[in-house]
N, CA, C and O of each residue as an XYZ file, in Angstrom:
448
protein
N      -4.807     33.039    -19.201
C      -4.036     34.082    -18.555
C      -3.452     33.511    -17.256
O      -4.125     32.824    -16.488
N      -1.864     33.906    -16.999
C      -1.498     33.508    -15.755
C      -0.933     34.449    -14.984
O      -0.497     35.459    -15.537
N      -0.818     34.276    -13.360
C       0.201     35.078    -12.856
C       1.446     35.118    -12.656
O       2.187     34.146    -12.516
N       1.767     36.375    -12.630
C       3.405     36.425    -12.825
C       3.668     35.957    -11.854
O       4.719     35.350    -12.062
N       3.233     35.772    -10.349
C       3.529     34.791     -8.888
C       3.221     34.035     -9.163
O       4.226     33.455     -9.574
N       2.147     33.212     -9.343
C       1.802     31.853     -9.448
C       1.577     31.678    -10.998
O       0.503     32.010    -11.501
N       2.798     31.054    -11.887
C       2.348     30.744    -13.260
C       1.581     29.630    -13.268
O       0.686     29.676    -14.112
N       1.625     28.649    -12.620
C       0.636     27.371    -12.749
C      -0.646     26.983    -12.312
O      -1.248     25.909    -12.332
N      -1.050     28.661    -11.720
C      -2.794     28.474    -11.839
C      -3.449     29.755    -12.285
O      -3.082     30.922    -12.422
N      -4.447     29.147    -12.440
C      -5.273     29.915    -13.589
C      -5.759     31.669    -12.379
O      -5.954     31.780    -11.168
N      -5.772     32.511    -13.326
C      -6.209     33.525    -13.255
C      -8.012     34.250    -12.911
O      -8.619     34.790    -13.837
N      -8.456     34.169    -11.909
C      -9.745     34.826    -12.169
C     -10.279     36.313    -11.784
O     -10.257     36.635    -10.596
N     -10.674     37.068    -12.592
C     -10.984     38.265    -12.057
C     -12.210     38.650    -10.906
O     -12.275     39.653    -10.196
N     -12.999     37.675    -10.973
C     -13.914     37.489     -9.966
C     -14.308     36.742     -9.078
O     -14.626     35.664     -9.580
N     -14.499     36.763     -7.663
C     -14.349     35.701     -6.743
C     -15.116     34.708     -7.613
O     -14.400     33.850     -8.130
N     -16.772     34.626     -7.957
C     -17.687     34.163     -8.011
C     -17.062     33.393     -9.130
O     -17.158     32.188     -8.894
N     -16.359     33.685    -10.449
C     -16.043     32.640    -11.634
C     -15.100     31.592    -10.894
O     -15.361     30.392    -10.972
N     -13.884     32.105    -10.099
C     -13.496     30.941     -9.178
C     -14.078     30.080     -8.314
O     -13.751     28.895     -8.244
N     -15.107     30.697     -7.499
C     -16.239     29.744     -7.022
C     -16.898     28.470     -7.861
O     -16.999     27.395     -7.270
N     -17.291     28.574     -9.071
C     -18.068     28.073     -9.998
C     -17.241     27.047    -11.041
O     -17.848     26.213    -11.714
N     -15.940     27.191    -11.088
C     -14.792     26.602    -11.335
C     -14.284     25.633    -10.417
O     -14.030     24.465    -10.714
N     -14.133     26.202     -9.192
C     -13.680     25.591     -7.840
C     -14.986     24.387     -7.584
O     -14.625     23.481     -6.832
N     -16.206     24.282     -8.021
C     -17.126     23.429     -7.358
C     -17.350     22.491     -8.241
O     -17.547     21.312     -7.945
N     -17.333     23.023     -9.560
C     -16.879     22.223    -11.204
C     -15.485     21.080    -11.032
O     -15.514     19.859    -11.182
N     -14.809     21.582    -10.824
C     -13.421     21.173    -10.368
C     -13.408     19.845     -9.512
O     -12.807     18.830     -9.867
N     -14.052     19.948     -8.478
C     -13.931     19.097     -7.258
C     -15.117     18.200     -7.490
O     -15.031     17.020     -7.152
N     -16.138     18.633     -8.000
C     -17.208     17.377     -8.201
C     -16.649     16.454     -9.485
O     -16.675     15.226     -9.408
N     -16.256     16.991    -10.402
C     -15.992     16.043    -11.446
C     -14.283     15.356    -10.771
O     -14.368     14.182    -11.132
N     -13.243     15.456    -10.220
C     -12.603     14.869     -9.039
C     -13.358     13.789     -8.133
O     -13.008     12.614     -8.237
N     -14.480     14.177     -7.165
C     -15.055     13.044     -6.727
C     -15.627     12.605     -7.087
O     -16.069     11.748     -6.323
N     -16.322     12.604     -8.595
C     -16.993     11.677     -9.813
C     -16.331     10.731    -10.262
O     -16.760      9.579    -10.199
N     -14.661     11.170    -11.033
C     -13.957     10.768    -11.539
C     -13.025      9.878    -10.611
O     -12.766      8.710    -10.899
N     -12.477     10.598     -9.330
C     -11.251      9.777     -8.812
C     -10.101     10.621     -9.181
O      -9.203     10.799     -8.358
N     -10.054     11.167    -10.379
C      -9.149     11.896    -10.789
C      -7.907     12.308     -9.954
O      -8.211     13.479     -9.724
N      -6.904     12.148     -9.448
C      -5.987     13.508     -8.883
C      -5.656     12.633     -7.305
O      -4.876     12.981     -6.419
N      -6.465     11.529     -7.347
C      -7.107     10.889     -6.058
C      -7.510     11.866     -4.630
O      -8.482     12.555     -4.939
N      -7.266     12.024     -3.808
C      -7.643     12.902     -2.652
C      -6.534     14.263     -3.059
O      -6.143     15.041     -2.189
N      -6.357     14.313     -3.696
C      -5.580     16.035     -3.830
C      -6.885     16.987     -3.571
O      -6.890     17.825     -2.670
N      -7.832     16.804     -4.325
C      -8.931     18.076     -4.386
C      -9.221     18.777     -2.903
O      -9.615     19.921     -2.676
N      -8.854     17.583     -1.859
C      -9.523     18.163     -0.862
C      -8.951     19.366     -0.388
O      -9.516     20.224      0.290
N      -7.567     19.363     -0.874
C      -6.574     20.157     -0.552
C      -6.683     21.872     -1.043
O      -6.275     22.964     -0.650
N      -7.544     21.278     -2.198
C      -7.971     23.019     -3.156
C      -8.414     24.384     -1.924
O      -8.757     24.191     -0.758
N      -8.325     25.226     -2.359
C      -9.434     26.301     -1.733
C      -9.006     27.657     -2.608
O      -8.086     27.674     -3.426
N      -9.682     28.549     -2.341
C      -9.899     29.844     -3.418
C      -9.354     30.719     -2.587
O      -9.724     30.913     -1.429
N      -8.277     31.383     -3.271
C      -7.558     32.622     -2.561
C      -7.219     33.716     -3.354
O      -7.300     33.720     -4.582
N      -6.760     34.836     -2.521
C      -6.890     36.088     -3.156
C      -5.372     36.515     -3.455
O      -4.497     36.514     -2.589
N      -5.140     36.942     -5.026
C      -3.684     37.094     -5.022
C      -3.785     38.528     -5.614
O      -4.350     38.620     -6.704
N      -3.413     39.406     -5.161
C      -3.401     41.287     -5.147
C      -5.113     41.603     -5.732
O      -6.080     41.870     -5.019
N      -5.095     41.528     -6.588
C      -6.699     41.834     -7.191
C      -7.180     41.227     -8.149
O      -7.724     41.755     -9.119
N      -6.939     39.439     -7.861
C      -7.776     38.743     -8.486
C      -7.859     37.320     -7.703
O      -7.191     37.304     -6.669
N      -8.455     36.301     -7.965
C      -8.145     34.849     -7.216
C      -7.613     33.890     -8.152
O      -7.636     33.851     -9.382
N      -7.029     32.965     -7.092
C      -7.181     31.549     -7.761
C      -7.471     30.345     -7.257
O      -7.663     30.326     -6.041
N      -7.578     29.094     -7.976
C      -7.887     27.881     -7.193
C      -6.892     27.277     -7.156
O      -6.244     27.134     -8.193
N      -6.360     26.610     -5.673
C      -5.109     26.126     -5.783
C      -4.786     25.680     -4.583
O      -5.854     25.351     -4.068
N      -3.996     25.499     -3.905
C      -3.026     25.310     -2.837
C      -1.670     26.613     -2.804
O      -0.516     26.596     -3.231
N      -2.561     27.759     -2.017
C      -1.840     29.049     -2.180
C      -0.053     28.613     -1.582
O       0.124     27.541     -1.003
N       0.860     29.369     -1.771
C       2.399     28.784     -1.112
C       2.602     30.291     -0.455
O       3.758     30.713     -0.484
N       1.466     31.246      0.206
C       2.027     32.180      0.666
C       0.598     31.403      2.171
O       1.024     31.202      3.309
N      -0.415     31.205      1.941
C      -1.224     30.621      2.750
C      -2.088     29.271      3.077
O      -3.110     28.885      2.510
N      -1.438     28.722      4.066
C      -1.887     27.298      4.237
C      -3.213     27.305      5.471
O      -3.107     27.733      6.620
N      -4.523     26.660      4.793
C      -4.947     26.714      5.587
C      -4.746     26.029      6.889
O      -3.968     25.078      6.960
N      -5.606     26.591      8.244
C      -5.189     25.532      9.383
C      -6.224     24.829      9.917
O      -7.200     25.429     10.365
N      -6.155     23.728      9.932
C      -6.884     22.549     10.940
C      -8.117     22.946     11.575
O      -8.147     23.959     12.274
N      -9.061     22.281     11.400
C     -10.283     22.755     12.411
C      -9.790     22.447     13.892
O      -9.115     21.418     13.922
N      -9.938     23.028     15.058
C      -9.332     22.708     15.758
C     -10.689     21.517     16.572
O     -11.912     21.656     16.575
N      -9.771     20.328     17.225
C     -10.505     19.338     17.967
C     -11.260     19.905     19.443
O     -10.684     20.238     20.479
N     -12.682     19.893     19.169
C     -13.304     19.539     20.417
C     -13.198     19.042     21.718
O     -14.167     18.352     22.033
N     -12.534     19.138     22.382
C     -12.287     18.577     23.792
C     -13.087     18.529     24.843
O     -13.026     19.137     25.912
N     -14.210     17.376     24.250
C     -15.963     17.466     25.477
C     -15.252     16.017     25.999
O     -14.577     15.110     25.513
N     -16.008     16.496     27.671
C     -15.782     15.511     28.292
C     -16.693     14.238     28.228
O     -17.830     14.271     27.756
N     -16.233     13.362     28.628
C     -16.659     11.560     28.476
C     -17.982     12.236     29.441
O     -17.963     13.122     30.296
N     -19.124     11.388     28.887
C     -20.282     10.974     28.933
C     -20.216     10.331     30.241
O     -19.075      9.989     30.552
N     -21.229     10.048     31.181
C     -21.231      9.442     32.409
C     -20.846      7.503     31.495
O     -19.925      6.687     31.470
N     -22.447      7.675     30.833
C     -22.338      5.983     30.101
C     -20.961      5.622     29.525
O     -20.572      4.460     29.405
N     -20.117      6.924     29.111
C     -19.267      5.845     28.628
C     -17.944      5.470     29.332
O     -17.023      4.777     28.899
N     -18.080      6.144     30.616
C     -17.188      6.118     31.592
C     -17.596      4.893     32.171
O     -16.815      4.046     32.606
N     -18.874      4.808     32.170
C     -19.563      2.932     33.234
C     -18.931      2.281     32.056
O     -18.094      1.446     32.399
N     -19.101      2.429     30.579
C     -18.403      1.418     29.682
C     -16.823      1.046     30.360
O     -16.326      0.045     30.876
N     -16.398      2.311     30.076
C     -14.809      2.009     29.926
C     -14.254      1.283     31.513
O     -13.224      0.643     31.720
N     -15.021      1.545     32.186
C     -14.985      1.049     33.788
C     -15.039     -0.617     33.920
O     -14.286     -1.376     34.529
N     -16.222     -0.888     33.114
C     -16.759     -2.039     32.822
C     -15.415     -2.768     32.049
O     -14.785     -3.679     32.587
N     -15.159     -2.345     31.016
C     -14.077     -3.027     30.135
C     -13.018     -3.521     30.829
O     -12.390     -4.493     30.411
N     -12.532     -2.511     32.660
C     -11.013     -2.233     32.744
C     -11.487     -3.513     33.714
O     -10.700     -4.451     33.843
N     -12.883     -3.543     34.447
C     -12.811     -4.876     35.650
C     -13.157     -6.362     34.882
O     -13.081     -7.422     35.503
N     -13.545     -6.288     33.450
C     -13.477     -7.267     33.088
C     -11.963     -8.132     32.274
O     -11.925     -9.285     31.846
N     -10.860     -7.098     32.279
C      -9.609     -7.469     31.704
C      -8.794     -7.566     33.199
O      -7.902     -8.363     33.488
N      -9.318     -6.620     33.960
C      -8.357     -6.859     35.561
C      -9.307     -8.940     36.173
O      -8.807     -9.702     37.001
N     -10.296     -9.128     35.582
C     -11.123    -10.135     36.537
C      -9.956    -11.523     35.376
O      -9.163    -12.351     35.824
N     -10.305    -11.270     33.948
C      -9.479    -12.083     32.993
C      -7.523    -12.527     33.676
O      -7.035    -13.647     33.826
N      -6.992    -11.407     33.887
C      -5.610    -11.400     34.211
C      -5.930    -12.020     35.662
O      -5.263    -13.008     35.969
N      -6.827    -11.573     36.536
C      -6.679    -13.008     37.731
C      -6.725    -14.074     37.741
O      -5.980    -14.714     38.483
N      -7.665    -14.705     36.877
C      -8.014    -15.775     36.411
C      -6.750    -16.525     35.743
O      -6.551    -17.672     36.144
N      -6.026    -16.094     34.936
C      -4.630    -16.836     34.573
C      -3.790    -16.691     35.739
O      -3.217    -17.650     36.255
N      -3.721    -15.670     36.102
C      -2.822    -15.465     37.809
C      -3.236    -16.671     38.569
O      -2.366    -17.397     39.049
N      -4.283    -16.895     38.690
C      -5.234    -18.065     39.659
C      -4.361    -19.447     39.024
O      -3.701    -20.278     39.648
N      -4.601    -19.355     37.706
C      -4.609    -20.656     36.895
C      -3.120    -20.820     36.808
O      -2.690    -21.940     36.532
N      -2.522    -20.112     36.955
C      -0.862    -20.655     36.923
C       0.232    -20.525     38.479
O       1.350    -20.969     38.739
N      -0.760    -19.700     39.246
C      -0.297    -20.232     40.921
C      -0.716    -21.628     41.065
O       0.120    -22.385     41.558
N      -1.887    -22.129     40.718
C      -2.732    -23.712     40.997
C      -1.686    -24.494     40.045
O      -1.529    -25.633     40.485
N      -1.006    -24.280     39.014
C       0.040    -25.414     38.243
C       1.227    -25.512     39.088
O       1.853    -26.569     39.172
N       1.696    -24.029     39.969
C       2.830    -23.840     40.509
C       2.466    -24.856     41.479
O       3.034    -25.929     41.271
N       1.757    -24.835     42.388
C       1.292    -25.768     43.579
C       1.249    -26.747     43.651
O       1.586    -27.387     44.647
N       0.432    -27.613     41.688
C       0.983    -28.737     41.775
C       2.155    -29.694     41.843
O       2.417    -30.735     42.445
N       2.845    -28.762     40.824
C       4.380    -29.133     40.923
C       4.915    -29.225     41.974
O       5.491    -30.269     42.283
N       4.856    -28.024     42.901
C       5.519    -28.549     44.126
C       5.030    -29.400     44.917
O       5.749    -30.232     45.470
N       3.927    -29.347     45.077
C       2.948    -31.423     45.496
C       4.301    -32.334     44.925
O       5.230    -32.731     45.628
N       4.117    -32.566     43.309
C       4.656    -33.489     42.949
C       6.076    -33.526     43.201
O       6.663    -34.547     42.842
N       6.966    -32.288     43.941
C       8.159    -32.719     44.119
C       7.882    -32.985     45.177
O       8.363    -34.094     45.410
N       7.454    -32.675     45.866
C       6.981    -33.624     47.691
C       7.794    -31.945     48.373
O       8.322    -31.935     49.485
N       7.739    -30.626     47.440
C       7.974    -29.574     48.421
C       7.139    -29.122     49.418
O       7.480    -28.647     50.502
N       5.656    -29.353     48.850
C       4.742    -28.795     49.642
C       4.151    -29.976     49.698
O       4.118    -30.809     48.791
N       3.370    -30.113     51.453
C       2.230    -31.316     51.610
C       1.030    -30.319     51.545
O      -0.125    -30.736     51.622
């Protein structure tokens, strides 16, 4: 049986047979490979007075929304740590290519 809105998915009269379908569905998908990551996309929705399993085109679900916790003391000493050991690196070539500049000018007799 199909609906006259959605002809290309199946019909259920009870949440619970779509449930049991819907979990059938998606395990033999991540058994198989089948469909490759489409399944994740599934979920069970309500169309006038019955459901289906699908990717509804009247409702998309939305995004869990992201957590926004602040940085940890430790990982602030990390990231602190990281920035004086790439600022100590970039002196060190700074160092190492003023000391080539210097020689050169030795060797043109610019600088004594």
């Amino acid at each position: 049986m199909t609906c006259h809105l959605l002809p290309d998915h199946k019909l259920y009269k009870k949440r619970a047979h779509a449930v049991r379908d819907y979990r059938a569905l998606t395990a033999k998908a991540k058994r198989t490979g089948a469909g490759g990551d489409s399944w994740r996309y599934l979920n069970i929705f309500q169309c006038g007075g019955h459901w289906h399993i699908g990717r509804s085109k009247l409702i998309t679900p939305k995004p869990a929304p992201e957590s926004k916790r602040p940085p940890t003391f430790e990982k602030l000493k990390r990231k602190i740590r990281s920035m004086e050991r790439e600022w100590d690196r970039q002196n060190r070539e700074r160092a190492a290519f003023l000391g080539k500049l210097v020689e050169i000018d030795r060797a043109l007799g610019l600088i004594d």
